[in-house]
TIVEXKE-665834 format. One record per residue (C-alpha): residue number from 1; x, y, z. Coordinates in steps of 0.25 Angstrom, whole numbers. Layout:
! residues N
(NUM (X Y Z))
...
! end
This chain:
! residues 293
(1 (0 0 0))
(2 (12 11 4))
(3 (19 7 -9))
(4 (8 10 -18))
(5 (5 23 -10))
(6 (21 27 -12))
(7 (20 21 -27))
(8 (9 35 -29))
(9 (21 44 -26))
(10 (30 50 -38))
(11 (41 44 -41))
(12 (50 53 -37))
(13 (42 56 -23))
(14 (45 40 -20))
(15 (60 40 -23))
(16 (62 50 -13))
(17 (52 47 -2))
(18 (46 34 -6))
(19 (57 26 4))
(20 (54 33 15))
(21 (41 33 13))
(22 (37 18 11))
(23 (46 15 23))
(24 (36 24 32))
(25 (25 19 25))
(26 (30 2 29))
(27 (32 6 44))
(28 (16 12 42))
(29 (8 6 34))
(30 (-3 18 28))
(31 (-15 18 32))
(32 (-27 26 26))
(33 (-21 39 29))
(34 (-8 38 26))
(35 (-13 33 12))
(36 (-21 44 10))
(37 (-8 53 13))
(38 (-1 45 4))
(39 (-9 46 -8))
(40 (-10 60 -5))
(41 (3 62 -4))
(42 (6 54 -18))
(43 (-3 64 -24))
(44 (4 77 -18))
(45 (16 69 -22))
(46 (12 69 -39))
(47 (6 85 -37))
(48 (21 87 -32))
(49 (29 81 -43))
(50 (20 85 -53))
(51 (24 100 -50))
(52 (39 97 -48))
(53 (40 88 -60))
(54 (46 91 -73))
(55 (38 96 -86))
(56 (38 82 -91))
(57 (36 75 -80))
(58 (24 84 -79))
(59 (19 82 -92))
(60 (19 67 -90))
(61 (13 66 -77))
(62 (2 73 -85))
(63 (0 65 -95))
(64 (-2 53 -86))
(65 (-14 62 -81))
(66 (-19 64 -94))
(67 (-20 49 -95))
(68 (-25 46 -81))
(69 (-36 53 -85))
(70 (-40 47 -97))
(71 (-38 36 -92))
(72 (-49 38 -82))
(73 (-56 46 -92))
(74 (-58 34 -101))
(75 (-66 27 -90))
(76 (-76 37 -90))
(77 (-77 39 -102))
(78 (-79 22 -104))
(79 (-88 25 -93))
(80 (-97 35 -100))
(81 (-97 27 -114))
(82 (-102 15 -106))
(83 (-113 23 -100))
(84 (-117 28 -115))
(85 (-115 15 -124))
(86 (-129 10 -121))
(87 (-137 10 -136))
(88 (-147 21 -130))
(89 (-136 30 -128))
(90 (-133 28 -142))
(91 (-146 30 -146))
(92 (-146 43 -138))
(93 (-134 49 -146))
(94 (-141 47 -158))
(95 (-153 54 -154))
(96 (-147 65 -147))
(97 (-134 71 -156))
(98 (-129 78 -142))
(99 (-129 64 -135))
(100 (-124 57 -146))
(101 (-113 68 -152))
(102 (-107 71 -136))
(103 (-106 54 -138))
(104 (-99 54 -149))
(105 (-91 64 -146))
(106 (-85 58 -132))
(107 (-82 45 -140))
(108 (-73 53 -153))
(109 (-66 62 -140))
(110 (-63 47 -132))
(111 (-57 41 -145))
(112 (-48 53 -149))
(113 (-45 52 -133))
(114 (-41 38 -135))
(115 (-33 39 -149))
(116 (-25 53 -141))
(117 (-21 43 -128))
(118 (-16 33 -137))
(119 (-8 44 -144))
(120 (-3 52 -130))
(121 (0 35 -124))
(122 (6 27 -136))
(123 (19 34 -134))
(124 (20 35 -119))
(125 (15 20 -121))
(126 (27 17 -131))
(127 (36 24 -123))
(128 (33 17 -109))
(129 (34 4 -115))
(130 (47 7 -122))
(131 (53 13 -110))
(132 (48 0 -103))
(133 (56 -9 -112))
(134 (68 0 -111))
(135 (70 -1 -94))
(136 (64 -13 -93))
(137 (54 -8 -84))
(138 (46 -17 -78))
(139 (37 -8 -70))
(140 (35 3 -82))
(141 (29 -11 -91))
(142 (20 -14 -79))
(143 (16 1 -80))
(144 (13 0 -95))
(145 (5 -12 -92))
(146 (-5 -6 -81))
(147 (-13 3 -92))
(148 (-17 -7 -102))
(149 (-19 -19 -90))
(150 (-29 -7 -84))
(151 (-36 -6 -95))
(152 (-39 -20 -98))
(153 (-44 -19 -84))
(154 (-54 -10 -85))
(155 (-59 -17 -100))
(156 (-60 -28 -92))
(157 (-69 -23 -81))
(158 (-80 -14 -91))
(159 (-81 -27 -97))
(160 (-84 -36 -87))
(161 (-93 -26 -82))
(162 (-97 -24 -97))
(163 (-99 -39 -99))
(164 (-107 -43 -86))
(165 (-118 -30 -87))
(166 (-120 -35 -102))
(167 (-122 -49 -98))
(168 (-131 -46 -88))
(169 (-139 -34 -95))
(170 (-133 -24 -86))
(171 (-140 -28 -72))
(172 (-132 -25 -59))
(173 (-129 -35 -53))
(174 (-117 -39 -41))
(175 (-108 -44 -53))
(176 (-109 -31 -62))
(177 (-107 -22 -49))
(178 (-93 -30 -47))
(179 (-90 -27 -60))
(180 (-93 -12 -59))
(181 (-85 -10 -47))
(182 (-75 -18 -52))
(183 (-74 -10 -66))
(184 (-74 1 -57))
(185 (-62 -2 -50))
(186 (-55 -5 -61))
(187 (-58 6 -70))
(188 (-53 15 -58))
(189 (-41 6 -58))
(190 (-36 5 -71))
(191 (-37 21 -73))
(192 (-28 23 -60))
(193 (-19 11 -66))
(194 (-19 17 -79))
(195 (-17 31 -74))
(196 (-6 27 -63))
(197 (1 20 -75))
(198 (4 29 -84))
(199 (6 39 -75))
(200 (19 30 -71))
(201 (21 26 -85))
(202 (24 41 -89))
(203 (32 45 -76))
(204 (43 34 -79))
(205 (42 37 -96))
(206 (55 45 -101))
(207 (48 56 -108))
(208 (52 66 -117))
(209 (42 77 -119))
(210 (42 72 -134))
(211 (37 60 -130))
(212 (28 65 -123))
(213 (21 76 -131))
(214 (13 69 -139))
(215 (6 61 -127))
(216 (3 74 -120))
(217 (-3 79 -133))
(218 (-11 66 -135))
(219 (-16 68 -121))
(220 (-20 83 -123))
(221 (-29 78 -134))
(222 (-34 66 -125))
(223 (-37 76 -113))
(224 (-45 84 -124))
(225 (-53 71 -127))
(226 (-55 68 -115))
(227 (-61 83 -113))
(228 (-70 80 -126))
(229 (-76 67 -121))
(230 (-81 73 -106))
(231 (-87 83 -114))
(232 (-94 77 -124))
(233 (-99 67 -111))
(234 (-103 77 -105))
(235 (-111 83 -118))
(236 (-116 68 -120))
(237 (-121 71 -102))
(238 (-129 83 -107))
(239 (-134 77 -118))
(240 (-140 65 -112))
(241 (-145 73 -101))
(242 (-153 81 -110))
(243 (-156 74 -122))
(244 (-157 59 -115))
(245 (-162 61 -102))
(246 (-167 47 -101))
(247 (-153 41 -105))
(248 (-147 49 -96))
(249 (-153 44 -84))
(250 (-155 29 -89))
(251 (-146 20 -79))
(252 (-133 16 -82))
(253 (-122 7 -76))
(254 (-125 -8 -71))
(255 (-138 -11 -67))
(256 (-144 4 -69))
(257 (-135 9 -57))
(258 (-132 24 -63))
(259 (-137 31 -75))
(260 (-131 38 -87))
(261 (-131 52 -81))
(262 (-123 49 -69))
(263 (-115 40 -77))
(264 (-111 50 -87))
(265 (-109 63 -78))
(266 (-101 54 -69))
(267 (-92 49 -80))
(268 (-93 65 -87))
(269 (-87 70 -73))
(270 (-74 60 -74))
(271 (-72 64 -88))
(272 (-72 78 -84))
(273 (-62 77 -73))
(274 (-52 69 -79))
(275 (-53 76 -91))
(276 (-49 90 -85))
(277 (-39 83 -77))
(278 (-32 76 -90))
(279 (-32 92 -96))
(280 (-24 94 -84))
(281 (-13 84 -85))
(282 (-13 88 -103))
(283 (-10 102 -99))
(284 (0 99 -89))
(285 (7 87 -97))
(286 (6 99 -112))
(287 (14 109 -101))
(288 (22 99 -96))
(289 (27 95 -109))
(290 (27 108 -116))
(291 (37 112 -103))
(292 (45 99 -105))
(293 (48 102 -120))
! end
């Protein structure tokens, strides 16, 4: 438990005080509150080093934020296409050219998204793996390997979950709650382990800021996506509200538990944040490298 707590340091805050401070930590196990201080404290920790650190060091410290919150954005927006894949949502769109053009619209924005990331992480992809191959490093190969294993993961879960509502005409039942919690739990954990991932994979990368200008550009246009997609879901809110108030409220999840509107304001209100929050980390990665250069 203290090692994993010490593991959410900096790099450079454990090879000066993480020694001493395991060796405190072995004497007194941590209980609920020294945790709390710890995590606290990893999190001062980072807010420190990101201000001290180098332009480049900046600059890919935010683009691991940029794809942290993709990452996460992807569920929701998984989230909200499942909600809407029914045929009377379809219907829907075609009666209504709001509904259906806000619709559309969030499906173009969420493919360009996907072709930009593939653009900003092939070379930081080729990159790692080569740099891997070159030291021989055995932990930077496991770190590789964590994104697409967390993937599978989750692709495994929906369609369990997927699988068991169809065979059983979407009625709750004990089996189909296990399933959404354990979905759940994993959508939560393969986000964090995609996010912590590549945020480790960049800090041990030997980048140039050649290298890494076309990702941070890539990125700057997946932020604007992902922009493009909350706003045409929150069109796609409005118009549902207004134009198919009936939809809107009709029940949604397994055995009827929410409806529509909840769903979809809940899942608009995550796209939102994270998608200020990756405009964030563009600007401070475009600044960091335009310093570096």
């Amino acid at each position: 438990m203290s090692k994993r707590l010490l593991g959410l340091y900096p790099q450079a805050w454990r090879r000066r005080y993480g020694d001493e401070m395991a060796a405190l930590l072995e004497t007194s196990p941590p209980g609920p509150r020294t945790a709390f201080d710890l995590l606290r404290g990893a999190m001062l920790a980072h807010l420190r080093s990101a201000v001290r650190a180098t332009p480049l060091e900046r600059a890919r410290v935010s683009v691991s934020g940029v794809l942290g919150c993709f990452i996460c954005f992807c569920f929701a927006g998984s989230a909200f296409a499942k909600t809407t894949e029914a045929r009377q949502f379809t219907v829907a769109g075609r009666s209504h050219d709001l509904l259906g053009g806000a619709h559309y619209a969030a499906v173009v924005a969420a493919v360009v998204a996907a072709g930009m990331l593939a653009a900003a992480a092939a070379p930081l992809a080729v990159c790692a793996i080569a740099q891997a191959r070159r030291t021989h490093s055995r932990e930077l190969t496991r770190l590789i390997a964590v994104p697409p294993l967390a993937a599978l993961a989750w692709i495994a879960s929906l369609g369990g979950l997927a699988l068991w509502l169809s065979a059983h005409q979407h009625r709750a039942g004990a089996v189909a709650w296990a399933l959404l919690v354990l979905s759940a739990i994993v959508t939560v954990g393969a986000a964090a382990s995609c996010w912590f991932a590549s945020r480790a994979i960049l800090r041990r990368l030997t980048l140039t800021p050649r290298r890494l200008a076309l990702p941070v550009v890539a990125l700057c246009g997946v932020t604007a996506c992902m922009g493009a997609v909350a706003l045409a879901t929150a069109v796609y809110f409005v118009a549902i509200l207004t134009d198919a108030p009936a939809l809107a409220a009709s029940a949604d999840g397994p055995g009827g538990w929410s409806n529509t509107t909840l769903d979809i304001a809940l899942q608009l209100t995550v796209m939102i944040v994270l998608s200020g929050a990756a405009a964030l980390s563009a600007v401070r990665a475009a600044r960091g490298l335009r310093a570096a250069s």
